[in-house]
N, C-alpha and C positions, 0 to 999 in steps of 0.2 A: 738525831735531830732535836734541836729546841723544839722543831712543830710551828714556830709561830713568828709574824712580822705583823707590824705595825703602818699603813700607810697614813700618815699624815700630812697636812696641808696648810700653807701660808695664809689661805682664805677658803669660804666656801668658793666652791665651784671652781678651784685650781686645779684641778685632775685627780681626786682621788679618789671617785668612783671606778671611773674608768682604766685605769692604772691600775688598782685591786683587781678587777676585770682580766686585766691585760696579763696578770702577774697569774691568774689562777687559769686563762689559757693553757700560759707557757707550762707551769708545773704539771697539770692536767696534761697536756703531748709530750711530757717525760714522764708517764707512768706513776703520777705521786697523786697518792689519794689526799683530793685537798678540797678544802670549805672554806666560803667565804662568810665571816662575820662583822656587824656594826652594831656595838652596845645599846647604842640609844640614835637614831635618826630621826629627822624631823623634818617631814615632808608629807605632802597631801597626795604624793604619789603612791599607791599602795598595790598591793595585787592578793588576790586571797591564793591563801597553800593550804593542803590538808596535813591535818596535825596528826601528832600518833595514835588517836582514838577517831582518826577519820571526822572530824571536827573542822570546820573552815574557820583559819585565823589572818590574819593581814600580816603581812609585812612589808618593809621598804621595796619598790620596785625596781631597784637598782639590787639589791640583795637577791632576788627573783633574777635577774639576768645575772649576777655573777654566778649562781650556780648551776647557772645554764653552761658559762664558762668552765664550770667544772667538772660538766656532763653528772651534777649528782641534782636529783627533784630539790625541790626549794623547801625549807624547814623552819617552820616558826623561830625557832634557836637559830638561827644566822641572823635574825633582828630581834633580838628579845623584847627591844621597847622602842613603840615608836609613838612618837608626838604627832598629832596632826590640828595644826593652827587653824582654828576658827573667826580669827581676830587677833588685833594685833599685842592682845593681852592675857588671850587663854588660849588653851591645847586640850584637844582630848587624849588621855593615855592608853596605849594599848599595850596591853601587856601580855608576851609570848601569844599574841594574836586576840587577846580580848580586850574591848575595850573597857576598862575600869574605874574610872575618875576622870575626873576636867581640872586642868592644873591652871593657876597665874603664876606668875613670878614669885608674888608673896608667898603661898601655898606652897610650890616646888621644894623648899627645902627639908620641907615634915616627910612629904614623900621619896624624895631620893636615895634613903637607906637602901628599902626596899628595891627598888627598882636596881639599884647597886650589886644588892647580892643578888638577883633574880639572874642580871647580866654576866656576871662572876660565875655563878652556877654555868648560863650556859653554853659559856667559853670552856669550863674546865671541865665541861660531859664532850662537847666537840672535839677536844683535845684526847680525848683516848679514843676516839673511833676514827680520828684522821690524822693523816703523816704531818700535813702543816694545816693551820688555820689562818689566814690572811686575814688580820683585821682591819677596817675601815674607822679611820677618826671621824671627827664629827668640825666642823670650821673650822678653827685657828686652834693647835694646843696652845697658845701664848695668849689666852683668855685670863689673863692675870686676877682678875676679879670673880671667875669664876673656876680658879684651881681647886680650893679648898672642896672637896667633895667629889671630885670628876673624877667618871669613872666611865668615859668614853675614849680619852687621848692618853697625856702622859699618865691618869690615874689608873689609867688600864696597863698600861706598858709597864708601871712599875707594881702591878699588882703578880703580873704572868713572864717579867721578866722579858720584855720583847725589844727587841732590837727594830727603831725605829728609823723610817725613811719620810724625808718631807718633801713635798712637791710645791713647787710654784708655778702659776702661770706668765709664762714670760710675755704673755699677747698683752694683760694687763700693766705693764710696765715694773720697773722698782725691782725686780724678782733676788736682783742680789741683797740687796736692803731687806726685804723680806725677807729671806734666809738668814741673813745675820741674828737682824729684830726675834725672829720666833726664837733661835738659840739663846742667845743674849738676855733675854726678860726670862727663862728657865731655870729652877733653885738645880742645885749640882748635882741632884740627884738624877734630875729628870736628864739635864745634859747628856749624862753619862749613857744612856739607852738610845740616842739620836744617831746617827751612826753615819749618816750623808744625806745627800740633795739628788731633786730630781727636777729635770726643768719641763716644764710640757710648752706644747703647741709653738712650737719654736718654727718659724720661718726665717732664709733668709743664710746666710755666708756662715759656715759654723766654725772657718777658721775666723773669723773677726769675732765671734765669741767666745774663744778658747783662752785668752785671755783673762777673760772675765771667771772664766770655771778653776784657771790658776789664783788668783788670786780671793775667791772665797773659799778657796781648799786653806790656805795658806794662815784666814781669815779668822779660820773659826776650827783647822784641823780634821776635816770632815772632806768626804772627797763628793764630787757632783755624778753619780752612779749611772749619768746617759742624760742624753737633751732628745726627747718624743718632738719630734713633725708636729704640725698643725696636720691634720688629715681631716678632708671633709667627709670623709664615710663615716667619723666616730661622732654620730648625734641619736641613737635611740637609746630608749631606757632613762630619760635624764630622770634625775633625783630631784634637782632644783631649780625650781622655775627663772632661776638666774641662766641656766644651761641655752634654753631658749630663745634664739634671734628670732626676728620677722619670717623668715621662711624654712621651713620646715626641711630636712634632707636635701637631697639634689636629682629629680626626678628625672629620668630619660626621658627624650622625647613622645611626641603622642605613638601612640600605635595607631592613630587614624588622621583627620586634618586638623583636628581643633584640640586645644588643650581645654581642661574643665580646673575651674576655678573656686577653692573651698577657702570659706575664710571662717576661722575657731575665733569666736570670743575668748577674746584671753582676761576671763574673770579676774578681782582680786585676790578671792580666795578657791583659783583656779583646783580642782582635784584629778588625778585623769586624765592629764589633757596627751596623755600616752595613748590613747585611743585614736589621736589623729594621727600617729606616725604611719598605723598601716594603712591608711590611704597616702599618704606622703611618696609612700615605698613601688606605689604604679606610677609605672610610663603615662605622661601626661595630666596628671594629675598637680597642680599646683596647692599647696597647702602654708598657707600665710595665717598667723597669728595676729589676733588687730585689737584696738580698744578705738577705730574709726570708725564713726557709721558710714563715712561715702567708700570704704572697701567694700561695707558689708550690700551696699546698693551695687556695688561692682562687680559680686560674687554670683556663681553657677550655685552653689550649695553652701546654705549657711550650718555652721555650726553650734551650740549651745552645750557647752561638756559640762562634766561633774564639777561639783564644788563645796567644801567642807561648810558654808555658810549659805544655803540656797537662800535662804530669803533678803538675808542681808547684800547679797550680789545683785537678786534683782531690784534692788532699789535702788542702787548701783545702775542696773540696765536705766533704769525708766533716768535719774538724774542725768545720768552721761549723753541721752538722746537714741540710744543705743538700741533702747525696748521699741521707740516708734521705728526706728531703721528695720527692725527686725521683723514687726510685723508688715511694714510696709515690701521689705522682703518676699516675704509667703505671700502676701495678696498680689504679686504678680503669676504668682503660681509656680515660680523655682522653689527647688527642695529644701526645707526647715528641718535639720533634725538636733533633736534633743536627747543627750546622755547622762543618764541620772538626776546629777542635781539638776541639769536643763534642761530634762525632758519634764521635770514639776514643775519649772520656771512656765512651762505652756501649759502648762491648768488653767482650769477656771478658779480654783481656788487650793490655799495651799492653808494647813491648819496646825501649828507648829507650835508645842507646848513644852518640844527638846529642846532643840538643837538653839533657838531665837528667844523664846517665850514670847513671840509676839503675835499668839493665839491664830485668828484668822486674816490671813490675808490676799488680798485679789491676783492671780495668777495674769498671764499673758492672754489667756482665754482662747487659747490657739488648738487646745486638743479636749476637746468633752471628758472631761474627768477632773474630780475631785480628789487630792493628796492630804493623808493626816500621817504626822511623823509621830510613830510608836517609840516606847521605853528604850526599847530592844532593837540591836543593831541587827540587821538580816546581812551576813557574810555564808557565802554559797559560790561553789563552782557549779557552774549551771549547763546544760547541751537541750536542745531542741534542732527545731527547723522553724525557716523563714525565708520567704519570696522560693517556697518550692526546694530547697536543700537544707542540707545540714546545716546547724551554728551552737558556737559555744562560746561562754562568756565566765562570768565572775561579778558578782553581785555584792557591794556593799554601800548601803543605805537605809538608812533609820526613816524615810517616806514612803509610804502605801500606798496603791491608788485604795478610797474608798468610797467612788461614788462616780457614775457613769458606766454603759456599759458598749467602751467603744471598738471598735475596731483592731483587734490586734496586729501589735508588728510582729511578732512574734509567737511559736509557741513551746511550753518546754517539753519534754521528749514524755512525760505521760499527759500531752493532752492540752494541759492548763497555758489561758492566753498569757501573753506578755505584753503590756508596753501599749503604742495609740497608734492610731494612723488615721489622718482624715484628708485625705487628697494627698497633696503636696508638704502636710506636715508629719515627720515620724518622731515617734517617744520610746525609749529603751532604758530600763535600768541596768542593762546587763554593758556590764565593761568589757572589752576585748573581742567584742562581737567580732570588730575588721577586720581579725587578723586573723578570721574561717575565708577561705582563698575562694568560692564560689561565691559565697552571699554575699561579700565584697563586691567581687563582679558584678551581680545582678543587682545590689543596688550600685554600684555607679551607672552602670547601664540603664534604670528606670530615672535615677538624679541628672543624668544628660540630658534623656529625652525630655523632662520637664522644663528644664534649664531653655532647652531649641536648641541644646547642643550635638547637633544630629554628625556633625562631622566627628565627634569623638566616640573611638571605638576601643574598649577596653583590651588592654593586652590579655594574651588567653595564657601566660605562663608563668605569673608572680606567684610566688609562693613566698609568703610573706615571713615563715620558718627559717627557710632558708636565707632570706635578706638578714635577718639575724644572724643567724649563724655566719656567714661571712661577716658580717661585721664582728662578732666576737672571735674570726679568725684572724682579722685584720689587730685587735689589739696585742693577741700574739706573737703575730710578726713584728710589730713593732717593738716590744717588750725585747725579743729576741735578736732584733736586728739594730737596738739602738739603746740596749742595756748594757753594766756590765753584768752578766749574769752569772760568772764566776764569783762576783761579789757575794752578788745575791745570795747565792748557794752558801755562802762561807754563813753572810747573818742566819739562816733559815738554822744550820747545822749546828753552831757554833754560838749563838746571840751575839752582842753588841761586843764591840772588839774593847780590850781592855787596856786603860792609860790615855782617853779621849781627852784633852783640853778641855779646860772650864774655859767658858766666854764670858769676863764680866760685861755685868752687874750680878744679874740674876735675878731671881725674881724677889721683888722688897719682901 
């Protein structure tokens, strides 16, 4: 075997998370020891993994779920580098899990050697401990202006020799056009490693689209390697906040009379907001994403998630109307809870000399404690108990609490409190708390009763594990039942087939 494939994509958010997913499934239920990799991501979505010195480092949490798909633990080396945008003109960089510089556009250039061979290394150490490595591109390889240097898409494919596959989302329109375009603006070199097409989220008569897969075969010499369903079970894990509609999953009905009603701020510089999929994931539970304040007056349980910019969002909350909606929220007495950056958002004050440089400033004043954001990033996998059971999380944030001594929601398993709680408002820095299947339970069950939502009764059999893993079994079968994976097998074994068509132009 080559070892290695390439998925790349017409746009962000055309399926190529999910499809590396689906692809390392399939190879994974035929015995083939496989890893999933993405050079450089950039997303505020993260998840902490422990490193080889037992060390908590971040990586992309789409990368965390592919190697779920692959039944192997998640490893800083399946995202060497990831970017997480603060604004819409810098990134902090995190490199093979630590974060080491704050990059702009202007600056990126000086750094990208680095961060290059970092990547390179740790594709070609993955590469002798696993039979393939499924790499993940990063938006469009046909970022023409940003080929010179790339060492995420075709700069990677032509670094490791991989036989590359492109996806388009065909729900977005255009998708044969966009197949053409991304080959078509590529220097010959890169052409030559593209090897076919892949359509996703296709609904709808697939003999009146067969056509269409004839004639961009014909187009460009590349054949269209399977058309993937729209399927509504494939929405957790997203990478990018593009992934995300208004409503969150597709809940079963209540397990009791009433449905309960959660609505997530969907910050600008949203972090996290993967924390609401496992409440999404219970029977009866509604989970809507909003930047309206008459939802957030409409909601059982307000939410407040992490966010790579805490102070800069809540200024954000207070222009948008959004901060009085919220507080106006908790003063009826339903449940406020806050995660990471939004459980600082409800201080009384937040002191911020990182992340903002905008010193001190007034918090929501919803939870007795005072936050100052240190040097030092704190990334930890964490376990305690909370509301009387177990709970475990994953901790990254550069805010403290340092002053107040309230009420915890938590605490970790030697003792020490976690997090606020003062009636009806809760605070946690800990990520992934939801997806512990008890404490879930008991707090939606104490966030009803606060709500008067007496008619809703939590199902007593989610297991929020499992809702994953079906869904990472579901892209699977799909990969399986709507690939051609004969093909597949030929690139993985064989790399890119040789005597491919050039498509002019190419790239100037």
């Amino acid at each position: 075997m080559t070892g290695g494939l390439l998925i790349a994509g017409t746009t962000s958010d055309a399926g190529k998370s999910v499809l590396t997913a689906g692809i390392c499934r399939w190879l994974h239920r035929n015995g083939v020891r496989v890893a999933p990799f993405k050079a450089q991501n950039m997303s505020n979505n993260s998840v902490v993994v422990l490193g080889p010195d037992n060390r908590g480092g971040e990586i992309g949490r789409a990368q965390a779920m592919q190697a779920a798909a692959c039944g192997v633990p998640a490893d800083i080396r399946f995202n060497p580098v990831l970017l997480k945008p603060g604004s819409d003109r810098s990134s902090q960089v995190v490199l093979l899990g630590e974060a080491v510089d704050t990059v702009t556009a202007g600056n990126y250039r000086s750094l990208r050697p680095r961060l290059a061979e970092t990547a390179y290394a740790a594709l070609a150490d993955l590469r002798t401990e696993y039979d393939v490595v499924v790499c993940e591109g990063a938006g469009s390889p046909t970022e023409i202006n940003l080929r010179d240097g790339d060492f995420v898409n075709m700069g990677l494919a032509r670094r490791f020799g991989l036989p590359t596959v492109v996806v388009g989302d065909i729900d977005r329109g255009g998708v044969f056009a966009a197949f053409f375009g991304t080959l078509a603006l590529l220097a010959p070199e890169d052409q030559e490693l593209v090897a076919g097409f892949v359509i996703n989220k296709f609904r709808g008569d697939l003999g009146l689209l067969r056509p269409g897969l004839d004639m961009i075969t014909a187009a460009t010499g590349r054949p269209v390697h399977g058309v993937l369903p729209f399927h509504l079970d494939v929405w957790l894990d997203a990478e990018d906040s593009l992934a995300y509609g208004r409503v969150l999953g597709r809940p079963g009905p209540p397990h009791g009379s009433e449905w309960l009603r959660v609505a997530v701020v969907r910050l600008p510089r949203v972090s996290n907001a993967t924390d609401a999929e496992a409440l999404a994931a219970e029977p009866g539970v509604q989970v809507r994403l909003t930047i309206e304040p008459s939802e957030i007056a409409d909601a059982d349980l307000v939410v407040l998630p992490g966010s790579k910019a805490t102070v800069s969002d809540l200024a954000w909350l207070r222009e948008t109307g959004l901060a009085d909606a919220v507080r106006a929220h908790a003063a009826t007495g339903k449940p406020l809870l806050g995660i990471c950056g939004g459980f600082q958002m409800l201080a009384e004050s937040i002191h911020d000399e990182v992340e903002s440089g905008r010193g001190t400033v007034p918090g929501l004043g919803l939870l007795p404690v005072g936050i100052t954001f240190a040097a030092r990033k704190t990334l930890a996998r964490s376990a305690g108990s909370a509301l009387g059971t177990a709970v475990g999380g994953y901790e990254i944030h550069h805010g403290q609490v340092s002053a107040g001594e309230p009420e915890p929601f938590l605490h970790y398993i030697d003792g020490r409190p976690e997090g606020a709680v003062a009636g009806n408002v809760y605070g946690t820095h800990w990520h992934g708390a939801f997806e512990s299947d008890e404490f879930r339970r008991r707090f939606l069950t104490r966030a009803a009763a606060q709500a008067g939502r007496r008619g809703f009764t939590v199902a007593p059999g989610t297991r929020y594990a499992a809702v994953r893993e079906r869904a990472l079994d579901v892209l699977g079968d799909l990969v399986e039942e709507h690939l051609d994976t004969d093909a597949l097998w030929r690139l993985i074994e064989k790399g890119p087939p040789a005597g491919l068509p050039f498509v002019p132009p190419g790239a100037p």
